[in-house]
C-alpha positions, -999 to 999 in steps of 0.1 A, spaced: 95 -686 864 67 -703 850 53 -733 871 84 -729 895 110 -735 871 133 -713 852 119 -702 821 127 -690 784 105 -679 757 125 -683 718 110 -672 689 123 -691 659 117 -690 625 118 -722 608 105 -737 574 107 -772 581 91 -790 613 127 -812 606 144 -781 614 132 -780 654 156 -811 664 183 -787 656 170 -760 682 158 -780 708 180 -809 714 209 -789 728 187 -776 757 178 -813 762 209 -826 762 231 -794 779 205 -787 808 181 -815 807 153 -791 799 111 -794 797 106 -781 758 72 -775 746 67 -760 710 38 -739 704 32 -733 662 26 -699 650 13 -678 617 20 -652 601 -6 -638 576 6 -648 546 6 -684 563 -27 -683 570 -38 -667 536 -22 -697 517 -45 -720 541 -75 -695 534 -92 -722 506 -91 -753 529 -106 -732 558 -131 -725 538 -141 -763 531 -135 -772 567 -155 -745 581 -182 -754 553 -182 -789 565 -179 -785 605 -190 -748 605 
């Protein structure tokens, strides 16, 4: 329970942000449910980002 209401924690892997309607839409439609989406890394994601973190830490660093 989280926040006094039933609760479920999914981990999906997606490729595509137009991939989540799939996932979440039946849980909005089948049990009117609360879905918030929460956007994870892995290393190799956040490698590939590794020369614009650079410039944005450069420039608000």
């Amino acid at each position: 329970m989280q926040e006094g209401a039933r609760t479920a924690f999914f981990v999906v892997n997606i490729t595509e942000s137009s991939e989540l309607p799939r996932i979440v839409e039946p849980l909005f439609l089948a049990f009117n449910a609360s879905v918030e989406c929460f956007p994870v890394m892995i290393p190799d994601d956040l490698a590939a980002a590794g020369p614009d973190l650079g410039a944005v830490a450069q420039k608000y660093g």
